[in-house]
C-alpha positions as CSV (number, residue, x, y, z in Angstrom):
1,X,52.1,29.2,-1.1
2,X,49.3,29.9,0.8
3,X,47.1,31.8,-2.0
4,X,48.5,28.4,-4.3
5,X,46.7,26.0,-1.8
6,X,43.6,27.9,-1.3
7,X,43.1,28.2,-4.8
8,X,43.8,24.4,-5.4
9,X,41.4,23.7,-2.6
10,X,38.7,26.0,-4.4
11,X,39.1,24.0,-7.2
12,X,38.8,20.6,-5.5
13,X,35.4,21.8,-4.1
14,X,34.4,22.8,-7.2
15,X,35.2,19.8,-9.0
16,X,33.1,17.8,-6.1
17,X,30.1,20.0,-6.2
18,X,30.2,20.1,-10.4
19,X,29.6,15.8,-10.4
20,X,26.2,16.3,-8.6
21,X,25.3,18.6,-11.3
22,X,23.4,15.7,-13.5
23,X,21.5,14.8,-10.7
24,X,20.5,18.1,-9.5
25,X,19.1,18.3,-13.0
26,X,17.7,15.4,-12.9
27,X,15.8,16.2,-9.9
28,X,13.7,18.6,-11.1
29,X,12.9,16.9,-14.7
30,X,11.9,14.1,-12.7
31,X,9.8,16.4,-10.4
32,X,8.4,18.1,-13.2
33,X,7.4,15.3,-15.1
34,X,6.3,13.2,-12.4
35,X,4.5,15.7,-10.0
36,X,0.7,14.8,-11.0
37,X,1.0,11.1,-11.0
38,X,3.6,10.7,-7.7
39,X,0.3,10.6,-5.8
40,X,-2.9,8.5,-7.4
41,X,-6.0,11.2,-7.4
42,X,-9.3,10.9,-8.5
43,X,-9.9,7.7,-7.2
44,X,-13.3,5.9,-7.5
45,X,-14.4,2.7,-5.9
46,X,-15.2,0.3,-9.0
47,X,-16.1,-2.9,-7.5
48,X,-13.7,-5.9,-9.3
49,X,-12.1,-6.9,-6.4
50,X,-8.9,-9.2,-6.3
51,X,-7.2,-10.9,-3.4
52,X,-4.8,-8.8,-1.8
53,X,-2.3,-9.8,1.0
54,X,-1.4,-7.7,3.2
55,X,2.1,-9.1,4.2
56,X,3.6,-7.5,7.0
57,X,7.2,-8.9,7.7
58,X,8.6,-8.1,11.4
59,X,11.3,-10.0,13.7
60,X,8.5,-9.8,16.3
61,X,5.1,-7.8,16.8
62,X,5.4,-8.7,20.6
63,X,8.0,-6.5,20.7
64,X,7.0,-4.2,18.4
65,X,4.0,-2.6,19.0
66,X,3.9,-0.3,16.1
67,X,3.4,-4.0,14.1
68,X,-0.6,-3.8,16.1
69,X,-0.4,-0.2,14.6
70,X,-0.2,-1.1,10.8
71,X,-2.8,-4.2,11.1
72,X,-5.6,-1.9,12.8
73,X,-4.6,0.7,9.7
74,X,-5.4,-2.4,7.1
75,X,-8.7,-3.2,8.4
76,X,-10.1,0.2,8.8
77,X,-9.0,1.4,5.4
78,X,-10.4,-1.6,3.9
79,X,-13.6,-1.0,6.2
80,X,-14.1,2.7,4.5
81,X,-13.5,2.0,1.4
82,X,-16.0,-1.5,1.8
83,X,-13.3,-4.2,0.4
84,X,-13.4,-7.5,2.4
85,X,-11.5,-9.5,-0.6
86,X,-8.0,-8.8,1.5
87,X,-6.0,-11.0,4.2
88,X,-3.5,-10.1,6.6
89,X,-0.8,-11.9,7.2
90,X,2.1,-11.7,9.6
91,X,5.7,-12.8,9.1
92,X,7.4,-13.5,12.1
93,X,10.3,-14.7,14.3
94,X,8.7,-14.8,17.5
95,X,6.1,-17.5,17.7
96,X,4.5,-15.2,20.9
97,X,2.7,-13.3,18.1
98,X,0.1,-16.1,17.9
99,X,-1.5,-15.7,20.9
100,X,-0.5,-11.9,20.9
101,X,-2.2,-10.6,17.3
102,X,-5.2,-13.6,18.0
103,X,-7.5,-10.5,18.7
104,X,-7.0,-9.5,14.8
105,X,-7.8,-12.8,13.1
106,X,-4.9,-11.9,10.6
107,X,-2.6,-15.2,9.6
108,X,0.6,-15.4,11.6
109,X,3.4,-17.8,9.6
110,X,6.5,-17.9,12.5
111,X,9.4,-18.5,10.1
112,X,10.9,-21.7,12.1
113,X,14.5,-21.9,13.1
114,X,15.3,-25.1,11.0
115,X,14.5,-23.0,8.1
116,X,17.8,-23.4,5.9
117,X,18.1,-20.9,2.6
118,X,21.1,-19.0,1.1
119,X,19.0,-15.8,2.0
120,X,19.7,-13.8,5.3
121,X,17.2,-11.8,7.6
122,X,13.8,-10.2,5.8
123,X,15.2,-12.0,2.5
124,X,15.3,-15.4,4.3
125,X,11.5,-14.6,6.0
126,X,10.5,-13.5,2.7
127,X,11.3,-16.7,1.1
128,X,9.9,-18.8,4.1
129,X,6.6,-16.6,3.1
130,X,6.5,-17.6,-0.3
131,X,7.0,-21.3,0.0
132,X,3.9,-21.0,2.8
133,X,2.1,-19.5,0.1
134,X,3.0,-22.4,-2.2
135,X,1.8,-25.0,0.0
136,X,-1.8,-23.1,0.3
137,X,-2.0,-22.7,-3.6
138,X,-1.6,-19.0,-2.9
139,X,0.9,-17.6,-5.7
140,X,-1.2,-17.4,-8.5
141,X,-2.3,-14.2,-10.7
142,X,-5.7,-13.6,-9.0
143,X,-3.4,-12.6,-5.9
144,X,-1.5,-10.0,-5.0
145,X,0.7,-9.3,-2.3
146,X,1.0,-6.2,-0.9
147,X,4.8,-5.8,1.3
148,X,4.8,-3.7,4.5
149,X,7.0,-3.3,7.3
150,X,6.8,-2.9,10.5
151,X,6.0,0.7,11.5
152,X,3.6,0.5,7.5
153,X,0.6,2.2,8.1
154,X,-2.1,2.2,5.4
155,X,-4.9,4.8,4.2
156,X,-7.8,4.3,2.0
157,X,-6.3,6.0,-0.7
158,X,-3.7,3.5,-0.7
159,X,-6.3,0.8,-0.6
160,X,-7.8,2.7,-3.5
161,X,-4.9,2.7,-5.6
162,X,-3.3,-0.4,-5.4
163,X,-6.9,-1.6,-6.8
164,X,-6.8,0.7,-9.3
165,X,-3.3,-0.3,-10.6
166,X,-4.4,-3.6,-10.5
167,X,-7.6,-2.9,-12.2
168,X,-5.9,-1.2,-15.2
169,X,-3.3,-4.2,-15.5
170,X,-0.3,-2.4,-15.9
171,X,2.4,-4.3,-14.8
172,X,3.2,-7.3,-12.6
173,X,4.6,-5.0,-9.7
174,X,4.4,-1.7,-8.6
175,X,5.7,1.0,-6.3
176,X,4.3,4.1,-4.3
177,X,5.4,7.0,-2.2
178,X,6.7,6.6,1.0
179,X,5.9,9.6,3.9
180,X,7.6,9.7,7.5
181,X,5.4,11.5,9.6
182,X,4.9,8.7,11.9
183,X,6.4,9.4,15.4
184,X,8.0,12.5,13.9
185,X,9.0,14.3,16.6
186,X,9.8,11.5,19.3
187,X,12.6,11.3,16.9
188,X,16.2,13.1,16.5
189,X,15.5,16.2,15.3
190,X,18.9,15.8,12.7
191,X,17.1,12.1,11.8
192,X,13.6,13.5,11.3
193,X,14.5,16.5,9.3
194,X,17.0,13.8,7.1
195,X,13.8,12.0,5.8
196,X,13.0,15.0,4.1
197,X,15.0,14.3,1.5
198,X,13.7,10.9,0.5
199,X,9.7,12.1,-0.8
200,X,11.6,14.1,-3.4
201,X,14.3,11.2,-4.4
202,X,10.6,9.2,-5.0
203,X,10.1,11.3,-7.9
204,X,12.9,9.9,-9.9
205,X,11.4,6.3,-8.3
206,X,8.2,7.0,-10.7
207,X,10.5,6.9,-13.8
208,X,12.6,3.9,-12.6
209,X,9.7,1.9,-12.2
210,X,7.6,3.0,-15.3
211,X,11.3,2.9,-17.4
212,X,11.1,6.6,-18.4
213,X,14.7,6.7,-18.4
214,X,17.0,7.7,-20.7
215,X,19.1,4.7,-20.6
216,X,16.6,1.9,-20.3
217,X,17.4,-0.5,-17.3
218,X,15.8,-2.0,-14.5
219,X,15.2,0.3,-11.5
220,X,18.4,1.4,-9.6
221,X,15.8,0.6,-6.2
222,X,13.2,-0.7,-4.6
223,X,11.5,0.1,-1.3
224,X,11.2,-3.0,0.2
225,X,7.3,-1.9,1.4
226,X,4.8,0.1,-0.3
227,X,5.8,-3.0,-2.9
228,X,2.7,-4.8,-4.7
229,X,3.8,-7.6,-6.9
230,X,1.6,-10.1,-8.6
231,X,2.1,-13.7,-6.3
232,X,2.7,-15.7,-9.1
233,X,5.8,-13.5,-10.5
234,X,7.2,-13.5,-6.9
235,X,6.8,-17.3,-6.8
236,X,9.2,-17.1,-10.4
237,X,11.5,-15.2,-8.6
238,X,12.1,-15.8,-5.2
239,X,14.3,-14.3,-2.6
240,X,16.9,-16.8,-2.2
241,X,19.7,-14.4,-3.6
242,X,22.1,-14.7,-0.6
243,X,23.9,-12.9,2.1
244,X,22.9,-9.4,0.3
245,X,21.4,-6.8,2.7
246,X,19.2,-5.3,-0.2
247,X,17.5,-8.1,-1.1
248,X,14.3,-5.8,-2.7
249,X,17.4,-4.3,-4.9
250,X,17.9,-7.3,-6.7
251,X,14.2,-8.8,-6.5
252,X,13.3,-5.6,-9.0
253,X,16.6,-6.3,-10.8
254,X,15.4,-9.7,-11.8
255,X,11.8,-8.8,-12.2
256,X,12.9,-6.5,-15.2
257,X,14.9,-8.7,-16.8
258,X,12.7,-11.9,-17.1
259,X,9.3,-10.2,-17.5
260,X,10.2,-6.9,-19.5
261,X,10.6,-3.6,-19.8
262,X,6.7,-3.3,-19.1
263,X,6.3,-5.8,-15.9
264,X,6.2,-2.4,-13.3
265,X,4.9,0.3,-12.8
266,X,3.6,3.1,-10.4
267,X,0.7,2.3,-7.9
268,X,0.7,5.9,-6.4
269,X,-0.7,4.6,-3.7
270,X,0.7,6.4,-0.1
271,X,2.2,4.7,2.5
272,X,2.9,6.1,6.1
273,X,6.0,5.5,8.2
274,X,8.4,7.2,11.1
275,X,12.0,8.2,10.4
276,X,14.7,6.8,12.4
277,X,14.3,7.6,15.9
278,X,17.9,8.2,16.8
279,X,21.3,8.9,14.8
280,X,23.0,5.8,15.2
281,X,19.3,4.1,13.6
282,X,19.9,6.7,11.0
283,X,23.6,5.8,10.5
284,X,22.9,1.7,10.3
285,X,20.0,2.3,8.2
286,X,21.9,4.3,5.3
287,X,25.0,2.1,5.5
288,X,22.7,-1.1,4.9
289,X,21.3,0.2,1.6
290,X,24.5,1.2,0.6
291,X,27.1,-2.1,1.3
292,X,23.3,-3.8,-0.2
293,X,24.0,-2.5,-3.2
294,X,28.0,-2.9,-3.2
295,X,27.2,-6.6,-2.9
296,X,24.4,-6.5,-6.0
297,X,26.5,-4.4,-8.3
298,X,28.4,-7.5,-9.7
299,X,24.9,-9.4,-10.7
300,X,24.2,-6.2,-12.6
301,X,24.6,-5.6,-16.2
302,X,27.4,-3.5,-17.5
303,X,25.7,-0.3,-18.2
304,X,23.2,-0.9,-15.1
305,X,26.5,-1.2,-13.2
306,X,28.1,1.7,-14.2
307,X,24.7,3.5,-13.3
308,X,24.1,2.3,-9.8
309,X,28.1,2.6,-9.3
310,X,28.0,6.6,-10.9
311,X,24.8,6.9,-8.2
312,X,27.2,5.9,-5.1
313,X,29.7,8.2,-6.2
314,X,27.8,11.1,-5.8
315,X,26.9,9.7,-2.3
316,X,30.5,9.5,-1.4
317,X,31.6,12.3,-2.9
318,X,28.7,14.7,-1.3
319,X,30.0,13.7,2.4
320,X,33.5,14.9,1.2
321,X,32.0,18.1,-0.5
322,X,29.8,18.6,2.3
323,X,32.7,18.8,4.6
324,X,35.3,20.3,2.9
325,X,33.1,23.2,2.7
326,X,32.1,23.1,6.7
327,X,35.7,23.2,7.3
328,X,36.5,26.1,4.2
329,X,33.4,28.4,5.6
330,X,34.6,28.4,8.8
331,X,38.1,29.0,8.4
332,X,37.1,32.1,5.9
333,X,34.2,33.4,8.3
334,X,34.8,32.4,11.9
335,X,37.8,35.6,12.0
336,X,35.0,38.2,10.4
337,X,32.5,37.5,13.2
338,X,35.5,37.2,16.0
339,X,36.1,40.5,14.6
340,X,32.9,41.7,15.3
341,X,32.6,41.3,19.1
342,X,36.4,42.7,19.7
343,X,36.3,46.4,20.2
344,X,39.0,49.3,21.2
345,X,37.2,51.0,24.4
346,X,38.9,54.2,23.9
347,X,38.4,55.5,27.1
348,X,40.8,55.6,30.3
349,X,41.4,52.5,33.0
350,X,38.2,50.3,32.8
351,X,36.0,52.6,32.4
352,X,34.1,52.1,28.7
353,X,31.8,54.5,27.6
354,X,28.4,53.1,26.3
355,X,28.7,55.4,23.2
356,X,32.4,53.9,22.6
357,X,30.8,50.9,22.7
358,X,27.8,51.2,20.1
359,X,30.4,53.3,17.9
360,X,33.1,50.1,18.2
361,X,30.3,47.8,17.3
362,X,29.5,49.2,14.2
363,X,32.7,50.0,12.9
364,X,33.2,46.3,13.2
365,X,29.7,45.5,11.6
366,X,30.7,47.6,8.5
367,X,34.5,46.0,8.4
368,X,33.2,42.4,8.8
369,X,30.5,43.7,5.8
370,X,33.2,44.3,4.2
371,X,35.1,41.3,4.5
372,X,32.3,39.2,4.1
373,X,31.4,40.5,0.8
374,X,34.9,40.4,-0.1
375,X,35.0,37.0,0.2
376,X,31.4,36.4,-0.9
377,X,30.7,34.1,-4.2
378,X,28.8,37.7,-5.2
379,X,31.8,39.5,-4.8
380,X,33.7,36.5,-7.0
381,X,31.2,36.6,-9.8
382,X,31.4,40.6,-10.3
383,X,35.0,39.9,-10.7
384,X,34.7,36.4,-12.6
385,X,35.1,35.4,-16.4
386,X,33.1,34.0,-18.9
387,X,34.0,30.3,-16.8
388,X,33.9,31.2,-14.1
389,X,31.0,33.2,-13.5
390,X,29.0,30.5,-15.5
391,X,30.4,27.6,-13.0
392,X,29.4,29.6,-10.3
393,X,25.7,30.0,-11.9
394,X,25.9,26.1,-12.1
395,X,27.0,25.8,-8.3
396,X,24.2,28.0,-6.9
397,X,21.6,26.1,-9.5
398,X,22.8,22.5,-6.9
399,X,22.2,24.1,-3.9
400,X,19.2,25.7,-4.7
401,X,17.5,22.4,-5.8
402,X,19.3,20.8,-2.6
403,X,17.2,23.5,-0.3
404,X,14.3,22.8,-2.3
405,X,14.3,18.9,-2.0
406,X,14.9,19.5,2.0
407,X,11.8,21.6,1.8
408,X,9.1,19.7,-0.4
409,X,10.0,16.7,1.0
410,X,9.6,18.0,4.6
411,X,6.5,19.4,3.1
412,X,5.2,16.2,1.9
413,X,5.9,14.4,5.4
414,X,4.4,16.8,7.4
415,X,1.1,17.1,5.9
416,X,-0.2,13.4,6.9
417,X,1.0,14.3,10.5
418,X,-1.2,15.6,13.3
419,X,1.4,18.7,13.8
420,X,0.4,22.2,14.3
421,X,0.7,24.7,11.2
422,X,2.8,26.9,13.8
423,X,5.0,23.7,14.6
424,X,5.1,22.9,10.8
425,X,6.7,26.3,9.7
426,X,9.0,26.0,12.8
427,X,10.3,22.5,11.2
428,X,10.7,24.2,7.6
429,X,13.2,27.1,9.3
430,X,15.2,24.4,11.7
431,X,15.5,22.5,7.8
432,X,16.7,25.3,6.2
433,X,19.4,26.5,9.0
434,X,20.5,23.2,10.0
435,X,20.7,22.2,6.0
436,X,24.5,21.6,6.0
437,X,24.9,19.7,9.3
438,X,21.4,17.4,7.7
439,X,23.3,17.0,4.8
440,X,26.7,16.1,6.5
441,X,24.6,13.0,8.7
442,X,22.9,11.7,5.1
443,X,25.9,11.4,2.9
444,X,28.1,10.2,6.0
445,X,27.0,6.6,5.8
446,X,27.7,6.1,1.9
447,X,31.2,7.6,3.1
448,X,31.9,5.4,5.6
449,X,30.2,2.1,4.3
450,X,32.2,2.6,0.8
451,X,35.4,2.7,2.4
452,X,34.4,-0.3,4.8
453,X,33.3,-2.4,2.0
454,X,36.6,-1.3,0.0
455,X,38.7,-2.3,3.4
456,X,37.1,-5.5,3.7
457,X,37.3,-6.9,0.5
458,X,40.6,-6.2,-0.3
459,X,41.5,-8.3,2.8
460,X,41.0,-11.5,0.9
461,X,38.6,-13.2,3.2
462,X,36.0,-14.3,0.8
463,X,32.8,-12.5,0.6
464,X,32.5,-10.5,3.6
465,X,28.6,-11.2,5.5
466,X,27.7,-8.1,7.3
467,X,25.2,-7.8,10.4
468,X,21.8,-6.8,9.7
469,X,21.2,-4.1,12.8
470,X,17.8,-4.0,13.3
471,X,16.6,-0.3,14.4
472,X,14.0,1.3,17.2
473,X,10.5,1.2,16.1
């Protein structure tokens, strides 16, 4: 019995890890295919300026300093690069910020709390932007506008390319990578070492947004910063969407679908921000992208449904893969390395002799060798079938990619960070120990947000609204 239900519990893993097998591969064409153009190079300063934006939406800067941080970014990287044709502008909640950010001459447009619209939160400040824009003629093509957030923080490269882009007249809106070295290690150390994965993700990001996909449909995401969209198309489609917590989800959605295949593209301009200073941040962050896109998938399209919906799967099903096989190492392992400290003295009373001791400790290391190994997926493959051993080939292709994605994308925060090479290399050996508790705290939130959203809808209460929780910046 017990041999029956270890073996049905081996299979149950290995049917979990097998479904993240597409996107594993995935991964890496994406990587492959997208590695030179992820990050705009060879950038020259061709002087056609447009109007650019800068639109920085925040509950309050008052109370969020790092908002003071992004602004300062804006104008020096604009100052280097010698481009005046730009304007900052602040959305806000907190009507302090006038007198507060009066030292930075940058627009402040306090969203009023009359404003009525079916959006919620950033989507309902986002809308209040636009029709501000409207009234001041501002949402025509010669403008752009440029989405940040609050903790954004801009270079002159990104200044560089999001004038390129807009130069070669690619598209109507466009993405870029986002980095989280910001504040890096005032942060979690689980939450921090997280963001790692998200630089690599971005790779696929390029293909969603230039449609390099094998099933053409409109992009699965959308960062809600690092965003540059054309004022006039943003005027066409607004933000009023309703209660959804993923309203930048849906604005690329609808983007696609009424000005083509073509209308985005990839800026490859950089943008700079922190990682989630705390787990609970981390936690609320995930579960708001995922029960965003639970309440988008039934605007969606059949096949982009099935898409977004086969996406979500994988999320769910990693946290259950992820701890299935926590909970299997453990209960083969933990008795091998008991094993290992437990020894026979051999001598009389309580007296041990220090030689009984060193023999006892490796007759233990070569017997929990032993075991180990027997129980190793090394061991399983000598032993294996055609199948089998070819399953198991599949199964160490995932996690090898899964280390790798930790790595580069750790890789690709740290460099724009003021850390220490010595510091940097200590990060990249804490990522690759702590990899399966990392990956237990990323896939969690899709776990639980699924099963919320499942819960709450079937309790026939109409369309559930859920809270927007704002995290530390």
């Amino acid at each position: 019995m017990q041999n029956l239900q270890e073996t049905l519990l081996a299979g149950l893993l290995t049917f979990l890890w097998l479904v993240n097998i597409p996107i594993a591969v995935l991964a890496v064409l994406r990587f492959i295919t997208n590695r030179n153009v992820f990050i705009t190079s060879d950038l020259r300063r061709i002087r056609n300026d447009p109007k650019i934006i800068f639109q920085i939406t925040t509950r309050s800067a008052t109370k969020t300093p790092v908002v003071k941080r992004g602004i300062r970014s804006i104008i020096e990287s604009c100052r280097n690069v010698e481009y005046e044709k730009f304007k900052i502008s602040v959305i806000t909640d907190d009507p302090s910020d006038n007198s507060d950010l009066d030292e930075f001459g940058c627009e402040v447009v306090v969203v009023p709390k009359s404003f009525k619209t079916s959006a919620i939160k950033k989507g309902r400040a986002l809308q209040y932007a636009l029709l501000h824009r409207r009234s001041h003629e501002e949402n025509k093509k010669q403008i752009w506008i440029y989405h940040m957030d609050d903790e954004s923080f801009v270079t002159t490269q990104t200044i560089l390319s999001l004038l390129k882009f807009i130069r070669d007249g690619k598209g109507v809106a466009s993405e870029g990578p986002i980095f989280y070295p910001l504040k890096f290690e005032n942060a979690n150390i689980l939450t921090a070492l997280a963001e790692s994965i998200r630089p690599f993700t971005c790779y696929d990001c390029v293909s969603q947004m230039t449609n390099k996909v094998v099933i053409k449909t409109p992009p699965l995401h959308m960062h809600g910063s690092n965003l540059l969209v054309r004022s006039d198309v943003e005027d066409s489609i607004g933000w009023n969407f309703g209660p959804t917590l993923a309203e930048d989800q849906l604005f690329g959605y609808l983007v696609y679908e009424k000005y083509g295949s073509n209308s985005m593209g990839w800026h490859g301009g950089i943008l700079l921000e922190q990682p989630p200073l705390n787990i609970k941040d981390h936690f609320m962050q995930r579960r708001r992208w995922v029960l965003g896109s639970l309440q988008n998938v039934d605007k969606f399209s059949v096949v982009h449904r099935a898409k977004l919906s086969y996406k979500l799967m994988t999320y769910f099903l990693g946290f259950a893969a992820g701890l299935l096989s926590t909970i299997l190492s453990i209960y083969v392992n933990l008795p091998i390395v008991l094993s290992f400290f437990t020894f026979d003295g051999g001598g009389t009373g309580n007296s041990i002799a220090s030689g009984d001791i060193v023999n006892s400790l490796m007759d233990n290391l070569n017997l929990a060798f032993q075991q180990f190994y027997s129980n190793s997926a090394l061991h399983n493959w000598t032993t294996a079938g055609p199948i089998e051993f070819a399953t198991g080939l599949l199964l160490l292709f995932s996690s090898l990619i899964w280390l790798f994605s930790y790595q580069l994308g750790l890789f690709q925060n740290l460099r724009f960070s003021q850390i220490s090479i010595s510091k940097k290399i200590l990060f990249h050996f804490q990522t690759l120990l702590l990899c399966p508790i990392i990956g237990l705290v990323e896939t969690f939130p899709a776990f639980y947000s699924i099963i919320e959203y499942t819960f709450r809808n079937n309790r026939n209460e109409g369309t559930p609204v859920y809270d927007f929780y704002v995290i530390e910046k």
